[in-house]
C-alpha positions in Angstrom: -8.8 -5.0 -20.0 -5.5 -6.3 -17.8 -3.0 -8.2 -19.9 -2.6 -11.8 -19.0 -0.2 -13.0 -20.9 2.2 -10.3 -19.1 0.6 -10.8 -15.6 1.6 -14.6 -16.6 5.1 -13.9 -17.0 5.2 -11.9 -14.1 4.0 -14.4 -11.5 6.4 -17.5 -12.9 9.4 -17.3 -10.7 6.8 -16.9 -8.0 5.3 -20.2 -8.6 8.3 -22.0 -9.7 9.0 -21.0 -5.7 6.4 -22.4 -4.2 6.7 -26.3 -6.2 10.4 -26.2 -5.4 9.1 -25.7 -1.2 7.1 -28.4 -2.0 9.5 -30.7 -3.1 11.6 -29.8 -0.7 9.2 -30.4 2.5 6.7 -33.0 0.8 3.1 -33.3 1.8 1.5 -33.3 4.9 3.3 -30.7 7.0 1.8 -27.7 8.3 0.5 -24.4 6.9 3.0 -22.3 8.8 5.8 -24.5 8.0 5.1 -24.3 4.1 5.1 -20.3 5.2 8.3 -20.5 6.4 10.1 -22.4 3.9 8.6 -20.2 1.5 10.1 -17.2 3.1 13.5 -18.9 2.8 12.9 -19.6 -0.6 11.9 -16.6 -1.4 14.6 -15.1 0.3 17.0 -17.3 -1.4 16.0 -16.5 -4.8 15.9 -12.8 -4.1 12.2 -12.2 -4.8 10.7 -9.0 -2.9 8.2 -9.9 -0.5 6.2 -8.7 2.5 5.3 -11.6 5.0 1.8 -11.3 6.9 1.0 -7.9 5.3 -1.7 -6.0 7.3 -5.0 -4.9 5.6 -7.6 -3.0 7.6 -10.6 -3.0 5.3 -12.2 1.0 4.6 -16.2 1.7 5.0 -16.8 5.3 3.3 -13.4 6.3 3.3 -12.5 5.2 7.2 -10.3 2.7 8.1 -11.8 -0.2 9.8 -10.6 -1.8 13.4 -10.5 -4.9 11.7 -7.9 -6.4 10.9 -6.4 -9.0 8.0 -3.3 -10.7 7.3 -1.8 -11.6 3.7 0.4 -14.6 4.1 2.6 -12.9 1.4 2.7 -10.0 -1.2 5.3 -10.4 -3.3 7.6 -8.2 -5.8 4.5 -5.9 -4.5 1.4 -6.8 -6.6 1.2 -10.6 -6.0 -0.9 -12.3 -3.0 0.0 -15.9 -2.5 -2.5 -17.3 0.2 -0.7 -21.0 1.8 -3.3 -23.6 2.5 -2.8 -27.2 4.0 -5.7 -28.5 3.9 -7.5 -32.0 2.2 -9.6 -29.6 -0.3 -9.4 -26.1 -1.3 -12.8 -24.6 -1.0 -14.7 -21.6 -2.1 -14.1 -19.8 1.1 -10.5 -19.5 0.6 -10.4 -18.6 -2.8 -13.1 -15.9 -1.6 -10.1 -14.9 1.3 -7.7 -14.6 -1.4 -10.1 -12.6 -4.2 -10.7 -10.1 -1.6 -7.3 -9.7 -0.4 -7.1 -8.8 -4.2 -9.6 -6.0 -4.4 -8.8 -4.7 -1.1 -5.4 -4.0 -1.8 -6.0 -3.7 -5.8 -3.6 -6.0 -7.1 -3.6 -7.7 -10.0 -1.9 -11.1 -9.0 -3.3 -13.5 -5.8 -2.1 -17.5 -6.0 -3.6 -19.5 -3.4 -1.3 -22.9 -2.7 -2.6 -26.5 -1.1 0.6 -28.1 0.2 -0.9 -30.6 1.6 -1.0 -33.1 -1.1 1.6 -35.3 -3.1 1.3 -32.4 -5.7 1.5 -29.0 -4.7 -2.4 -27.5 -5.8 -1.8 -24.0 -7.3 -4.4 -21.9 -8.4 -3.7 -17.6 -10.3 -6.0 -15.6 -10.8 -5.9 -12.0 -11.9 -8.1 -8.8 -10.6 -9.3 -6.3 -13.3 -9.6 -3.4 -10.6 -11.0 -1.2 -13.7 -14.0 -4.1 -14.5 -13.6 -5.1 -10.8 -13.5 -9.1 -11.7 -11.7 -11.8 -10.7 -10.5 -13.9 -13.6 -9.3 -17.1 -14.2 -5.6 -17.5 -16.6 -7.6 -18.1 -19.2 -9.5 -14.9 -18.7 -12.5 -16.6 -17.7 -14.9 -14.4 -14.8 -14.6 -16.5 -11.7 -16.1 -13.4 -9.2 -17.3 -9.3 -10.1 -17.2 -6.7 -7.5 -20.0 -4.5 -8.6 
């Protein structure tokens, strides 16, 4: 079982990142230009991070052709997924979960810009269970 109360901690300055882009730029902008002033933020608060990380998905072992981009892994085991859209739907929050168990890590935040209130959503992957839980450690998704 993964330890959510540390996998909390971890993920805080993270998210304390991406309401202070938000206040910053407000509502209603673009996805890309929430992307970009994160990666200034980030950058600013010296917080390791990869920007549009490349994933080519494996079938028995060989790499795929296809090909996937992460908006950001930071500090190296955290996916945050920028959205700017009037809803976050199932579809992105099934981008972001496999993002998660492609690359195995235990952090993804997916982030709605688009309203007055930034919309920010963790959730944690048990790569040993192979679920996707909720901070309360609630099952949201299993890989099995």
């Amino acid at each position: 079982m993964i330890d959510l109360e540390r996998l909390k901690e971890h993920i805080f300055e993270v998210i304390g990142a991406l309401y202070e882009v938000h206040n910053e730029l407000g509502p209603g902008l673009n996805e890309y230009c929430y992307q970009e002033g994160l990666r200034l933020q980030l950058e600013e608060q010296n917080i390791p991070f990869q920007k549009e990380l490349t994933i080519h998905p494996t079938y028995h072992g060989k790499e795929m052709s296809s090909i996937y981009r992460v908006d950001f892994l930071c500090k190296g085991d955290i996916i945050i997924e920028c959205k700017s859209v009037d809803e976050l739907n199932g579809d992105m929050r099934a981008q972001l979960f496999n993002y998660m168990r492609l690359l195995e890590c235990p952090c993804g935040i997916i982030v709605n810009f688009a309203g007055k209130k930034a919309a920010v959503e963790r959730y944690f992957y048990d790569k040993t269970q192979r679920d996707i839980l909720t901070v309360d450690g609630r099952i949201v998704h299993k890989y099995r």
